[in-house]
PDB file with SEQRES, HELIX, SHEET and CRYST1 records, atoms N, CA, C and O in Angstrom:
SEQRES   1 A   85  UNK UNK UNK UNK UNK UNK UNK UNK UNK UNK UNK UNK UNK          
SEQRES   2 A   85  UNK UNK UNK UNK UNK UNK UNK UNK UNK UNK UNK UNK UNK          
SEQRES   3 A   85  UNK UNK UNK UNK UNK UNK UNK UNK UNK UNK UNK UNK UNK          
SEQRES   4 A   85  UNK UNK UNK UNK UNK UNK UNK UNK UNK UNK UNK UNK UNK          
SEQRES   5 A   85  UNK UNK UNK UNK UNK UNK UNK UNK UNK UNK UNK UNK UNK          
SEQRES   6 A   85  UNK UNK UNK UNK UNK UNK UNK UNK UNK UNK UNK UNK UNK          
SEQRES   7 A   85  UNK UNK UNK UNK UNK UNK UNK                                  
HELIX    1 AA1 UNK A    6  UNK A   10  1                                   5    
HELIX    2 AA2 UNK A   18  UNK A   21  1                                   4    
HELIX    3 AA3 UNK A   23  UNK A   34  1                                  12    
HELIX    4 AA4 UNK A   39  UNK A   83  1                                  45    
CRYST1    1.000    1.000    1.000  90.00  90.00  90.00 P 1           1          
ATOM      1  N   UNK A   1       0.848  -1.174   0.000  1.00  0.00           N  
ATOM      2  CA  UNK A   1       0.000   0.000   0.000  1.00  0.00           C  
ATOM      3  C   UNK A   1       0.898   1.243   0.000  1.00  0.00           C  
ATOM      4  O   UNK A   1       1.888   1.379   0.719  1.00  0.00           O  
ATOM      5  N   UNK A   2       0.440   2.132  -0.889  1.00  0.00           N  
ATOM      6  CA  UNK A   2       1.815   3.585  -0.890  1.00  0.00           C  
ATOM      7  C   UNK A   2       0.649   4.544  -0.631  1.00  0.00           C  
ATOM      8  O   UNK A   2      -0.425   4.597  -1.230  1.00  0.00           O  
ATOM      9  N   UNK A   3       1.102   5.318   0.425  1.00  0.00           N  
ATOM     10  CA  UNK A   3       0.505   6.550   1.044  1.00  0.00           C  
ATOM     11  C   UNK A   3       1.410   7.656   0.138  1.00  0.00           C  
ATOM     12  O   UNK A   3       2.595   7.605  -0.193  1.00  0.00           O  
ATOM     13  N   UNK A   4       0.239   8.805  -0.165  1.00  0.00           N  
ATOM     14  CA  UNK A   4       1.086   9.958  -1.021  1.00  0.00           C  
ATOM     15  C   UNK A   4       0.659  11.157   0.176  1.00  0.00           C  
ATOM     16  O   UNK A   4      -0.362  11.509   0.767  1.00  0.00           O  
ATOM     17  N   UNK A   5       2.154  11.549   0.132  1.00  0.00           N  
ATOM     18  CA  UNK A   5       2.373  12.548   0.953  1.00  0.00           C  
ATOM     19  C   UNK A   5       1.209  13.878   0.962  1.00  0.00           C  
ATOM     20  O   UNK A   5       0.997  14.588  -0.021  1.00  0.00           O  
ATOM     21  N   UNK A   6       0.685  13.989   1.989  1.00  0.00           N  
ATOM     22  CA  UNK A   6      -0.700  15.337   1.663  1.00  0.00           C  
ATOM     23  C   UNK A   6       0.169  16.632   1.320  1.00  0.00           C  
ATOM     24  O   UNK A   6      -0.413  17.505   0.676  1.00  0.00           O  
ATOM     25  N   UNK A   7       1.686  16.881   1.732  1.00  0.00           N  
ATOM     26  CA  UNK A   7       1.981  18.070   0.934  1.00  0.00           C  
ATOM     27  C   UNK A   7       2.263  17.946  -0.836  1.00  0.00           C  
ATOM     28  O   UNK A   7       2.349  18.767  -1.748  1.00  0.00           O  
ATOM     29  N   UNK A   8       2.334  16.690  -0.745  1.00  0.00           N  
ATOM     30  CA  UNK A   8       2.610  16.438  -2.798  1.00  0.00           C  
ATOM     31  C   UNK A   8       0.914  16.346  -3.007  1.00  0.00           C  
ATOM     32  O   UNK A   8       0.412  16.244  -4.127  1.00  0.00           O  
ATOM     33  N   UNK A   9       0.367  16.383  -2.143  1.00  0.00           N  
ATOM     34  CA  UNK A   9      -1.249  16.524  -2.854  1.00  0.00           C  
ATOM     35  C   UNK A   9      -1.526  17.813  -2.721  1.00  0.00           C  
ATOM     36  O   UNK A   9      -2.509  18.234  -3.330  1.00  0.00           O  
ATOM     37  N   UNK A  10      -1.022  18.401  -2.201  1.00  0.00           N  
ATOM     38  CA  UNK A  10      -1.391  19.879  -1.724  1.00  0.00           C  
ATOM     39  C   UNK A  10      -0.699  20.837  -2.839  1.00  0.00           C  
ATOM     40  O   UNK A  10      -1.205  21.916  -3.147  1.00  0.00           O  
ATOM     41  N   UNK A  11       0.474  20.360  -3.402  1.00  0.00           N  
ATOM     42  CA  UNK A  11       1.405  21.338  -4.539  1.00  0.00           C  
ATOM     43  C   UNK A  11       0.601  20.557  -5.351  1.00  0.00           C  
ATOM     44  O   UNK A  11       0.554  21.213  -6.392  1.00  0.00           O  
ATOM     45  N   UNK A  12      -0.146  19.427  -5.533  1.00  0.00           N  
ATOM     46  CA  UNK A  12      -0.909  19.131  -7.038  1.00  0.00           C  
ATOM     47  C   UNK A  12      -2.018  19.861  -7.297  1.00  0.00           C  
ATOM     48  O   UNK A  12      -2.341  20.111  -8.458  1.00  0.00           O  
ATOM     49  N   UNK A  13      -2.652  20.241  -6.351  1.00  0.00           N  
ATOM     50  CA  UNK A  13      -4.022  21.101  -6.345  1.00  0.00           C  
ATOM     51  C   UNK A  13      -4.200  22.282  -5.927  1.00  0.00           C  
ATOM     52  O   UNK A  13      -5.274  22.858  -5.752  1.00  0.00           O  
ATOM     53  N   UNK A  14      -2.756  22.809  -5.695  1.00  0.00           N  
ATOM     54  CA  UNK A  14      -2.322  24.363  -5.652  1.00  0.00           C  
ATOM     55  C   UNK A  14      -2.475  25.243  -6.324  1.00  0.00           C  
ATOM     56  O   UNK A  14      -2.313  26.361  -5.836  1.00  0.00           O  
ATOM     57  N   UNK A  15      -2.905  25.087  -7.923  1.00  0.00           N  
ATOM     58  CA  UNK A  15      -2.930  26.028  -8.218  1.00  0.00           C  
ATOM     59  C   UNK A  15      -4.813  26.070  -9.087  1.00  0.00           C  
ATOM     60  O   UNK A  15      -5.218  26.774 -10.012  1.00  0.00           O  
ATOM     61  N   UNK A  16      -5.557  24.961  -8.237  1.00  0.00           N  
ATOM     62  CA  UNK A  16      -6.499  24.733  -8.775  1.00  0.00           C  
ATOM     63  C   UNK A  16      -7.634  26.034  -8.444  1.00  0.00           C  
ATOM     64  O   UNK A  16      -7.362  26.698  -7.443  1.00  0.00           O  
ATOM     65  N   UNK A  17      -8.766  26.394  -9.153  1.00  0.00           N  
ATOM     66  CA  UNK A  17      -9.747  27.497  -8.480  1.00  0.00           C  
ATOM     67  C   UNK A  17     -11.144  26.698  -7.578  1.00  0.00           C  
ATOM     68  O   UNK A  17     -11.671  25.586  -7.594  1.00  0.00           O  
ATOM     69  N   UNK A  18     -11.298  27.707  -6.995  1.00  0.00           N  
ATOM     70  CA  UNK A  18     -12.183  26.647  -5.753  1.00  0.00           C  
ATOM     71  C   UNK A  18     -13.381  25.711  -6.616  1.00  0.00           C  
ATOM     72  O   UNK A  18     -13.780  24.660  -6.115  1.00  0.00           O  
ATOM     73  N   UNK A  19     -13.913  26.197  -7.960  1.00  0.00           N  
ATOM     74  CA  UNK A  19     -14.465  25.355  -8.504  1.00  0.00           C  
ATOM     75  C   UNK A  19     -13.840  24.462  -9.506  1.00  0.00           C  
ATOM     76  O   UNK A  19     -14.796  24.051 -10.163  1.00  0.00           O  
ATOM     77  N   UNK A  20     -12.755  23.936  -9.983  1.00  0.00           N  
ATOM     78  CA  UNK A  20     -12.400  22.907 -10.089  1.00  0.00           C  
ATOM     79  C   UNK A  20     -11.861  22.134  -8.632  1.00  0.00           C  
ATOM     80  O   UNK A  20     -12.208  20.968  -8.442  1.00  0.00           O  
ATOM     81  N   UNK A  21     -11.356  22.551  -8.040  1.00  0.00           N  
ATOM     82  CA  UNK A  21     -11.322  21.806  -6.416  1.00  0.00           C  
ATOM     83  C   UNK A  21     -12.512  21.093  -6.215  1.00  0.00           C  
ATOM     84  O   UNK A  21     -12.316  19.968  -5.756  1.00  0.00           O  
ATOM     85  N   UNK A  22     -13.830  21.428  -6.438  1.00  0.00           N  
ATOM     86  CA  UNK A  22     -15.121  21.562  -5.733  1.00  0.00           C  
ATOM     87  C   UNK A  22     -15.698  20.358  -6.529  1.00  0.00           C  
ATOM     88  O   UNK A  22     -16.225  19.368  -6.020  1.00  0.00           O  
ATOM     89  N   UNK A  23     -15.516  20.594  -7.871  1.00  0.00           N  
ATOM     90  CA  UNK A  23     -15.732  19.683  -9.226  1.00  0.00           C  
ATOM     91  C   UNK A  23     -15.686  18.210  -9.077  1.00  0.00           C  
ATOM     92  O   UNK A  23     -16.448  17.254  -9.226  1.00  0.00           O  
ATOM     93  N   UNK A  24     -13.984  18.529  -8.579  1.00  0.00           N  
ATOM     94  CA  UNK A  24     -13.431  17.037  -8.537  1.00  0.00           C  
ATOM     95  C   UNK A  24     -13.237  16.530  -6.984  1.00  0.00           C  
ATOM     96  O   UNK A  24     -12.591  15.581  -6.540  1.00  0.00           O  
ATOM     97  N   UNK A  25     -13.854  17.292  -6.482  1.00  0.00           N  
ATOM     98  CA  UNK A  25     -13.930  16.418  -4.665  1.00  0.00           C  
ATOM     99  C   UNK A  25     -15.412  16.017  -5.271  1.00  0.00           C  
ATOM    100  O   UNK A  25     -15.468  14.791  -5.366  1.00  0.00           O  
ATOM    101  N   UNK A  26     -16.263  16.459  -5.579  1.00  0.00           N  
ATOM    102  CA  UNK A  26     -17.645  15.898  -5.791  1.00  0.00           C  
ATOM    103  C   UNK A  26     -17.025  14.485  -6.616  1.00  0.00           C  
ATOM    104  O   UNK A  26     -16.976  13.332  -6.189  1.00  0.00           O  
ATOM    105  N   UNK A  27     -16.636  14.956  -7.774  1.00  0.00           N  
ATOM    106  CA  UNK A  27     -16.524  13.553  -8.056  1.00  0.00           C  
ATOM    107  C   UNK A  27     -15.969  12.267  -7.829  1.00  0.00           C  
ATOM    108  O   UNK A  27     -16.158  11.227  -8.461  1.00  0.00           O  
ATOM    109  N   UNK A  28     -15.129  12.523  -6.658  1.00  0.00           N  
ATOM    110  CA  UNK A  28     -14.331  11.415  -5.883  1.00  0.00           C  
ATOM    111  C   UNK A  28     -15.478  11.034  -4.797  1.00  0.00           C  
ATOM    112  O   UNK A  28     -15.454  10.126  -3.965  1.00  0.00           O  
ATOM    113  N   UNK A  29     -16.234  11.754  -4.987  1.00  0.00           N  
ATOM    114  CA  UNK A  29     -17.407  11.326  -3.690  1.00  0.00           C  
ATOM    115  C   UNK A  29     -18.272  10.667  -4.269  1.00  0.00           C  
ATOM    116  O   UNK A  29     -18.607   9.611  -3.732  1.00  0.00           O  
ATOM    117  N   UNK A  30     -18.723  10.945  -5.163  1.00  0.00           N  
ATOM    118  CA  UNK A  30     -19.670   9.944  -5.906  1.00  0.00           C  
ATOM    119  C   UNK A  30     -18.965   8.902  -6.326  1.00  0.00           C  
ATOM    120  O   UNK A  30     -19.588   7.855  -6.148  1.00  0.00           O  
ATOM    121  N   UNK A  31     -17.572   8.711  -6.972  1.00  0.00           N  
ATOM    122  CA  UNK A  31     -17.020   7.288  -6.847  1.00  0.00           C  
ATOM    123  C   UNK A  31     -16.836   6.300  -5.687  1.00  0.00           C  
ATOM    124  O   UNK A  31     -16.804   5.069  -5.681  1.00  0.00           O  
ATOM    125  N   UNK A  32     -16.742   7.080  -4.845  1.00  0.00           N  
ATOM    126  CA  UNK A  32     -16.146   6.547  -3.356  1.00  0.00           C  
ATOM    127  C   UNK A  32     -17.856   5.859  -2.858  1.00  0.00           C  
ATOM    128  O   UNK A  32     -17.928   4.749  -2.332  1.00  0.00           O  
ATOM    129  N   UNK A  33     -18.770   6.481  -3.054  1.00  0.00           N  
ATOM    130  CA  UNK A  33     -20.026   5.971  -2.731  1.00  0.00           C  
ATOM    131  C   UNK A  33     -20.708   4.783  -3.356  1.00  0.00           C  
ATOM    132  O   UNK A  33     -21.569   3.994  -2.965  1.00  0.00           O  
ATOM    133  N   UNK A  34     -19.786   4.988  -4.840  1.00  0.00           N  
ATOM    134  CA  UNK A  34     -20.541   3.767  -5.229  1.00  0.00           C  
ATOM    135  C   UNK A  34     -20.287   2.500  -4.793  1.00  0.00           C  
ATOM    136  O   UNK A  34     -21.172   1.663  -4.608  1.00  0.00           O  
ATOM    137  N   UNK A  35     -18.742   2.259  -4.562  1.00  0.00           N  
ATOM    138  CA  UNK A  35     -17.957   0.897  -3.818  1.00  0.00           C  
ATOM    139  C   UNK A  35     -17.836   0.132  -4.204  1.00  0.00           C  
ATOM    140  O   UNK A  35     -17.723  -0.927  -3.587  1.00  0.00           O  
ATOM    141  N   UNK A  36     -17.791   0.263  -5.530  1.00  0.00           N  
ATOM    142  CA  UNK A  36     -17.184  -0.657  -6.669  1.00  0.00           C  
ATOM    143  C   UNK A  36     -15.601  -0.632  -6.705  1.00  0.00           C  
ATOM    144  O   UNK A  36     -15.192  -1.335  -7.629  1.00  0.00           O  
ATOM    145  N   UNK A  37     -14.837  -0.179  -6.156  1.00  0.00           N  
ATOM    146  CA  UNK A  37     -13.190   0.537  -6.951  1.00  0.00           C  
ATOM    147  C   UNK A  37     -12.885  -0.498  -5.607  1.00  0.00           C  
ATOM    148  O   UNK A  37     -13.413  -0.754  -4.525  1.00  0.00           O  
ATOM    149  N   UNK A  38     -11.621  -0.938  -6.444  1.00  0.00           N  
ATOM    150  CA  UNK A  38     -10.380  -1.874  -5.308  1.00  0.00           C  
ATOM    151  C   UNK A  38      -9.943  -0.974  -4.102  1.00  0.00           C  
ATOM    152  O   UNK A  38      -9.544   0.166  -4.342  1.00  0.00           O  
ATOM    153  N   UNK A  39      -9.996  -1.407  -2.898  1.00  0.00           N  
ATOM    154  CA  UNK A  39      -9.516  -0.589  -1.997  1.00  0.00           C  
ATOM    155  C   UNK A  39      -8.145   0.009  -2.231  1.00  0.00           C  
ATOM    156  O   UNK A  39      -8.053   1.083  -1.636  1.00  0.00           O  
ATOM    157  N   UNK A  40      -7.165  -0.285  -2.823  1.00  0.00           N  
ATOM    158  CA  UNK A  40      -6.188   0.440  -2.744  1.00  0.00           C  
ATOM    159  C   UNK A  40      -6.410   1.826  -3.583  1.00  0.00           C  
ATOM    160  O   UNK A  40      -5.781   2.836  -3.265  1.00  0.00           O  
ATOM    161  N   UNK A  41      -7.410   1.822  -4.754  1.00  0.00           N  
ATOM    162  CA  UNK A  41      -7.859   3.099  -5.393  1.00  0.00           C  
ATOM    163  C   UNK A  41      -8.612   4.146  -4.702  1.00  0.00           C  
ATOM    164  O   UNK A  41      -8.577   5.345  -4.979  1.00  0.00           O  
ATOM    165  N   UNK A  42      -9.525   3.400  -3.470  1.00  0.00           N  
ATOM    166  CA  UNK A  42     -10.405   4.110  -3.045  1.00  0.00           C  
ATOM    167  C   UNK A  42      -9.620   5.188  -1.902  1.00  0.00           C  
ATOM    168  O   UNK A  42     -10.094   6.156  -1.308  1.00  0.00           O  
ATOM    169  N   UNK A  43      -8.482   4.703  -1.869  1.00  0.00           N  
ATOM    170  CA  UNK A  43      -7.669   5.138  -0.729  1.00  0.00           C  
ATOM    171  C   UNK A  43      -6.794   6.551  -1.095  1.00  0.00           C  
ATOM    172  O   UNK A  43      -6.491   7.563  -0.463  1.00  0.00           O  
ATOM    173  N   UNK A  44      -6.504   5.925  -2.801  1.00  0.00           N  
ATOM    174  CA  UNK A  44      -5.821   7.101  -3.105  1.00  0.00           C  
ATOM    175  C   UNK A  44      -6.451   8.157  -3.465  1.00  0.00           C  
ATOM    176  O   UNK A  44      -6.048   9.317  -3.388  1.00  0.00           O  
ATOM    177  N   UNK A  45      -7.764   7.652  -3.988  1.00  0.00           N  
ATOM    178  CA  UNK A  45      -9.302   8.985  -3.997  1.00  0.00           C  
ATOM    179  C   UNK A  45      -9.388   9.843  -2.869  1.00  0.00           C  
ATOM    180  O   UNK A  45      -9.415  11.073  -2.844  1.00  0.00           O  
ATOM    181  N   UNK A  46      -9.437   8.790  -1.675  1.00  0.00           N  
ATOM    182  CA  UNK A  46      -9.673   9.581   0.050  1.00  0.00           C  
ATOM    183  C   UNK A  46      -7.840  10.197  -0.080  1.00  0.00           C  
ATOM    184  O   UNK A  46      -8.038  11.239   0.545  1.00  0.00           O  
ATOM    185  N   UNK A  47      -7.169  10.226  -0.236  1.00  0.00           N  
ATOM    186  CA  UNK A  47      -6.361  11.142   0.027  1.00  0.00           C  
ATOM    187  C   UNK A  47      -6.490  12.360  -0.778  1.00  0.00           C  
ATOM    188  O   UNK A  47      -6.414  13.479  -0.269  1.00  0.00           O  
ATOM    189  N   UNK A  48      -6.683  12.156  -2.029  1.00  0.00           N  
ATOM    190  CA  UNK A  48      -6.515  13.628  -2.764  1.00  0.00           C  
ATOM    191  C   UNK A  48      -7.773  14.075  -2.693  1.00  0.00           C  
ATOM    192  O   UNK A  48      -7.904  15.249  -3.039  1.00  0.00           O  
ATOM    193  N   UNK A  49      -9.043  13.335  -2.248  1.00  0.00           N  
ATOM    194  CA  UNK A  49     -10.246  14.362  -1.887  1.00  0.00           C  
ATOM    195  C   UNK A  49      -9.707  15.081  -0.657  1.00  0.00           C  
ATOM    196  O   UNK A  49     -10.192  16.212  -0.692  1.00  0.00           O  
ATOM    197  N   UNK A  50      -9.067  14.973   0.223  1.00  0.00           N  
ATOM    198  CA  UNK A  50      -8.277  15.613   1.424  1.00  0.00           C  
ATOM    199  C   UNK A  50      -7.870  16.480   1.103  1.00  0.00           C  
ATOM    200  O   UNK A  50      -8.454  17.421   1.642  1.00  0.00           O  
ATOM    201  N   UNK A  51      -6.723  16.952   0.127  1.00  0.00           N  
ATOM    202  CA  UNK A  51      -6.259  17.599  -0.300  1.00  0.00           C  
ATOM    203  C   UNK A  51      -6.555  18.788  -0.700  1.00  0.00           C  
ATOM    204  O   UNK A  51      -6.057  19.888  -0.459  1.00  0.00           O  
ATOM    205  N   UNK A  52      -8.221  18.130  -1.929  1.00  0.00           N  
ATOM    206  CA  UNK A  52      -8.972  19.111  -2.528  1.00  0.00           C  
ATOM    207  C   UNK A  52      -9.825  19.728  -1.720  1.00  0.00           C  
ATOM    208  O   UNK A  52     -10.430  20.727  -2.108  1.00  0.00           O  
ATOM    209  N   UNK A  53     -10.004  19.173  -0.380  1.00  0.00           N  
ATOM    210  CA  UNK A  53     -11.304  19.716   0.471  1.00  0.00           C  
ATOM    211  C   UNK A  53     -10.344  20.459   1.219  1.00  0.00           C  
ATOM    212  O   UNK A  53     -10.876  21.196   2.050  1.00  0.00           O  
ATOM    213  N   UNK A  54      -9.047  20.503   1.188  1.00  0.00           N  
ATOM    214  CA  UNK A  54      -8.331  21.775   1.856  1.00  0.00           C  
ATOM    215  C   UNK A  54      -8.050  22.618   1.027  1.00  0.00           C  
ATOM    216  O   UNK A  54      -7.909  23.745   1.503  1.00  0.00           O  
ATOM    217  N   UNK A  55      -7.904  22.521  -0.086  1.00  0.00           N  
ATOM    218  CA  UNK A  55      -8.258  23.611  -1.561  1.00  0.00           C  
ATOM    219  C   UNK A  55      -8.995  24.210  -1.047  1.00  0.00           C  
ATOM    220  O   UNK A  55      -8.737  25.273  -0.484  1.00  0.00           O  
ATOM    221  N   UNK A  56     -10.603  23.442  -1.135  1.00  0.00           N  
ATOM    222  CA  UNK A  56     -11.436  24.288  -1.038  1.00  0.00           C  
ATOM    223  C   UNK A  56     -11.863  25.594   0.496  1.00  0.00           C  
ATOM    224  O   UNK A  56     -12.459  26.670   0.545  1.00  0.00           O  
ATOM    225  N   UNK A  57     -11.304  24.893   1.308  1.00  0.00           N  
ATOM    226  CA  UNK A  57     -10.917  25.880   2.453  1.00  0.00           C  
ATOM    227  C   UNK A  57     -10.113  26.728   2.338  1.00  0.00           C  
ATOM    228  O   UNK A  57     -10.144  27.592   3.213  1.00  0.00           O  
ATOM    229  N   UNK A  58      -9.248  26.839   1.437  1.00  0.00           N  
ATOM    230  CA  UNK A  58      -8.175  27.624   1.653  1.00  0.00           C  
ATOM    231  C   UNK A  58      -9.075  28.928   0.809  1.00  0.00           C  
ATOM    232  O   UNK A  58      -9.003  30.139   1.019  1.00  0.00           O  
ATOM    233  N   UNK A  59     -10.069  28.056  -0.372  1.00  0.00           N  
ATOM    234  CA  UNK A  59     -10.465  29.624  -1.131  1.00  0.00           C  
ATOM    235  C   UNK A  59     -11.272  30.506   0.215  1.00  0.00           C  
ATOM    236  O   UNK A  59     -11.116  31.566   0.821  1.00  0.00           O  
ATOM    237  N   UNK A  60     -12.230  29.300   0.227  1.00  0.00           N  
ATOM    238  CA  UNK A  60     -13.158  29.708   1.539  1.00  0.00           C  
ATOM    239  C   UNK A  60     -12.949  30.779   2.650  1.00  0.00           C  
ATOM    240  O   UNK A  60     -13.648  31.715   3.038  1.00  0.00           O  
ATOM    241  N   UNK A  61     -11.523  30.214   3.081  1.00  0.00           N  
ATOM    242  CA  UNK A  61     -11.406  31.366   4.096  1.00  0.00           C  
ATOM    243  C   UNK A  61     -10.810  32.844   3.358  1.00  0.00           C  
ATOM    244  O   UNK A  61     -11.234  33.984   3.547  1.00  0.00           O  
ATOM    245  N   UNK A  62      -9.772  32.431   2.531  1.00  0.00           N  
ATOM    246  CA  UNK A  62     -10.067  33.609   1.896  1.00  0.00           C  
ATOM    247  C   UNK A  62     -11.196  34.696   1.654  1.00  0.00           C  
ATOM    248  O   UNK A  62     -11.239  35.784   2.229  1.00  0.00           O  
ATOM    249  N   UNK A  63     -12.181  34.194   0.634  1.00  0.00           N  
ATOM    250  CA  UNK A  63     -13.612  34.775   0.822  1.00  0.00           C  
ATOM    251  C   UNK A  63     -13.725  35.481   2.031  1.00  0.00           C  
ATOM    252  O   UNK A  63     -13.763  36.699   2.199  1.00  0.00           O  
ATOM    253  N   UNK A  64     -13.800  34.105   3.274  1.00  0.00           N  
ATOM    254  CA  UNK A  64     -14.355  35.354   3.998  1.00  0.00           C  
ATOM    255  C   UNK A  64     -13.395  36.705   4.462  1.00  0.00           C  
ATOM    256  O   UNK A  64     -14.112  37.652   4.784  1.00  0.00           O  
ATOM    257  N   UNK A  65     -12.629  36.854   4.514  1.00  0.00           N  
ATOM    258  CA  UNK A  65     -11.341  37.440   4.772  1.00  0.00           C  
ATOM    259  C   UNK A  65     -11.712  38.838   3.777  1.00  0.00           C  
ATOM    260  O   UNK A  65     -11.354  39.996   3.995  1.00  0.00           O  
ATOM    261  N   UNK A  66     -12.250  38.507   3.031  1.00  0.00           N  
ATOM    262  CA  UNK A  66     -12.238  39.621   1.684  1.00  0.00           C  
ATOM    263  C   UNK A  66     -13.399  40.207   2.052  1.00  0.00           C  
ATOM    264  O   UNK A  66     -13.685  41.380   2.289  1.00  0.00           O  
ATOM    265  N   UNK A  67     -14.088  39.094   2.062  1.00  0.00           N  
ATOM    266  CA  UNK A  67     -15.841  39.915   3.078  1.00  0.00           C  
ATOM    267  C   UNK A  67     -15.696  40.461   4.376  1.00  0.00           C  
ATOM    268  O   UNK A  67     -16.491  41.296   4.806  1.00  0.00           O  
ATOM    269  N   UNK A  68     -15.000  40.160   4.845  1.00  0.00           N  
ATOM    270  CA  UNK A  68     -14.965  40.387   6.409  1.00  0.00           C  
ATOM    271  C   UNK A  68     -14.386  42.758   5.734  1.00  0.00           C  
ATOM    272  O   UNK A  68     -14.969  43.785   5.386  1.00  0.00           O  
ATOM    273  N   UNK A  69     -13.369  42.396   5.912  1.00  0.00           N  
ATOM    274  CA  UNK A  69     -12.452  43.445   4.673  1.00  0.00           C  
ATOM    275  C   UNK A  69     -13.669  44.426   4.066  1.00  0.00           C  
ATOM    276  O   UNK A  69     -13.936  45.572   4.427  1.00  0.00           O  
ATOM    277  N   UNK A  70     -14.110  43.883   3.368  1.00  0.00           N  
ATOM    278  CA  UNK A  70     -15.328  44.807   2.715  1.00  0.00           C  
ATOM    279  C   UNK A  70     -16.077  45.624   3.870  1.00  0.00           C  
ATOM    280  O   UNK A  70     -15.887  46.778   4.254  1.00  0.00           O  
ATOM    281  N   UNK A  71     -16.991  44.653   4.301  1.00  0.00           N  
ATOM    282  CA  UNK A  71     -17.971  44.868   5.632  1.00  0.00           C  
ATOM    283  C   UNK A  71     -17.084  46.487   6.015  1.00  0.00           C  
ATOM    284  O   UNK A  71     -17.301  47.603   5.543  1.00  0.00           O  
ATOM    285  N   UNK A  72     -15.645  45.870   7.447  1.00  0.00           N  
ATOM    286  CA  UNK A  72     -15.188  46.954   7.769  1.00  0.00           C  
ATOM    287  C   UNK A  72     -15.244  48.197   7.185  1.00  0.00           C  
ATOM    288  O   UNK A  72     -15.720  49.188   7.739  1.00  0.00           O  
ATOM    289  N   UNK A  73     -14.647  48.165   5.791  1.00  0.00           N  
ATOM    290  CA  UNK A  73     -14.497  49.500   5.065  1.00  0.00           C  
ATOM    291  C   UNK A  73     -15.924  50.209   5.083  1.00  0.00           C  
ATOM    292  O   UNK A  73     -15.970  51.420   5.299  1.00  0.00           O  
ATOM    293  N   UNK A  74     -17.048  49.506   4.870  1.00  0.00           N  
ATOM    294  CA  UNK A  74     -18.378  50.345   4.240  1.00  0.00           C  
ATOM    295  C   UNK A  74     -18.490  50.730   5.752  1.00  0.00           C  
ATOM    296  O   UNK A  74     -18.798  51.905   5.950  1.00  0.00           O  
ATOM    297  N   UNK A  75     -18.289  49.921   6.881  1.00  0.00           N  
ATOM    298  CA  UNK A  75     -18.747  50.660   8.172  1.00  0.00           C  
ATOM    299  C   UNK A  75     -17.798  51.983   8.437  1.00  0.00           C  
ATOM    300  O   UNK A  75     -18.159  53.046   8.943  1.00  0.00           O  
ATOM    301  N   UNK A  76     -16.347  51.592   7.905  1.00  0.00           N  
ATOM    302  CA  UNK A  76     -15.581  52.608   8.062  1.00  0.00           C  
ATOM    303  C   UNK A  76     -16.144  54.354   7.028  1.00  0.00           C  
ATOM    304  O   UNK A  76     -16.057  55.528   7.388  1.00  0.00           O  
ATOM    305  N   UNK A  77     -16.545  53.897   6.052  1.00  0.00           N  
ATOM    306  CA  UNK A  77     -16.725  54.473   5.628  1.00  0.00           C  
ATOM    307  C   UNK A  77     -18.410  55.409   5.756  1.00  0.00           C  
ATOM    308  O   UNK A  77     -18.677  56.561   5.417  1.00  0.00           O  
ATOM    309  N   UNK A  78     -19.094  54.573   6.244  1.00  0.00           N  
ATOM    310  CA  UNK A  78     -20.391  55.136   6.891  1.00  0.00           C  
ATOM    311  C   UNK A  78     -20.357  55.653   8.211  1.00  0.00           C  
ATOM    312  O   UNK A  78     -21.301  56.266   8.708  1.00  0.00           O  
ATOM    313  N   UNK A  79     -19.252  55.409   8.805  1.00  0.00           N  
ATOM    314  CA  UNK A  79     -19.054  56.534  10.354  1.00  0.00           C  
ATOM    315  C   UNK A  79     -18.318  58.224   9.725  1.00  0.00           C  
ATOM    316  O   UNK A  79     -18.549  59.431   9.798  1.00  0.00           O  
ATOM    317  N   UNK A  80     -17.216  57.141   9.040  1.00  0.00           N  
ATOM    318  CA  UNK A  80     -16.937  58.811   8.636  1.00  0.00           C  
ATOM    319  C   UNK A  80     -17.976  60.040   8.021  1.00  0.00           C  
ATOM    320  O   UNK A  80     -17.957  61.231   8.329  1.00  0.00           O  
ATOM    321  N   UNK A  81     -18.943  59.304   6.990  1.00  0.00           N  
ATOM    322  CA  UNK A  81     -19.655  60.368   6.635  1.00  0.00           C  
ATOM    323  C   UNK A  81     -21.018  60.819   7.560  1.00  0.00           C  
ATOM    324  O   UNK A  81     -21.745  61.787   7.336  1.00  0.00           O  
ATOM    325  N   UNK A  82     -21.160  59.702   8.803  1.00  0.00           N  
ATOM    326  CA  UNK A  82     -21.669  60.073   9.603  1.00  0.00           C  
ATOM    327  C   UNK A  82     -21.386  61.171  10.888  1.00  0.00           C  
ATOM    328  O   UNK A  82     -22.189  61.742  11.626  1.00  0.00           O  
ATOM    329  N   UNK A  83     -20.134  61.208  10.838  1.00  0.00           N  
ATOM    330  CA  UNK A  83     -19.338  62.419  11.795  1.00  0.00           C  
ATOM    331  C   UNK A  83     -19.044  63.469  10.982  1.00  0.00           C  
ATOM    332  O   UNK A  83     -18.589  64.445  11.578  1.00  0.00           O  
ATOM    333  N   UNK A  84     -19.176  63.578   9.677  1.00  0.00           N  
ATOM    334  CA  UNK A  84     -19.009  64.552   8.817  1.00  0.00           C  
ATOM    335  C   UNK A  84     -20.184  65.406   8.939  1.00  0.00           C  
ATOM    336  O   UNK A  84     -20.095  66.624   8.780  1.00  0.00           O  
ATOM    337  N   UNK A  85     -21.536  64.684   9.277  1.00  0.00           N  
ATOM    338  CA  UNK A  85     -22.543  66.062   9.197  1.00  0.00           C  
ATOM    339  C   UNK A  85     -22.549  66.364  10.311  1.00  0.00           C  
ATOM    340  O   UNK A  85     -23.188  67.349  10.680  1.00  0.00           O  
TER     341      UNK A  85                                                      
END                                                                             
């Protein structure tokens, strides 16, 4: 049985966008459900869906980070013009 390192899964799906990440974790999930595939395949599926489901966190928190970011500014920016009158 060969385990692949989660940082060589992590530089494989590094430069993926959260919807191909999203794409292909769905579709390792619907393979993985059906339970047809030799366990040693199903294994290497469950690792790089790992991988991709930390893809997809990584956009995720981003997002919110950018929203969070936004929010502040419009409040920042609605006090100021609120102390302005």
């Amino acid at each position: 049985m060969t385990s692949r390192d989660p940082r060589e899964l992590d530089a494989q799906v590094s430069e993926y966008t959260y919807e191909q990440a999203r794409t292909q974790l769905v579709d390792i999930v619907a393979r993985l459900e059906q339970g047809n595939i030799p366990l040693e395949e199903a294994l290497e599926l469950w690792e790089l869906g790992e991988a991709l489901a930390r893809r997809c966190q990584t956009w995720l928190n981003g997002a919110r980070e950018r929203l969070a970011q936004a929010q502040e500014h419009t409040r920042e920016t609605l006090a100021d013009e609120t102390s302005e009158k």
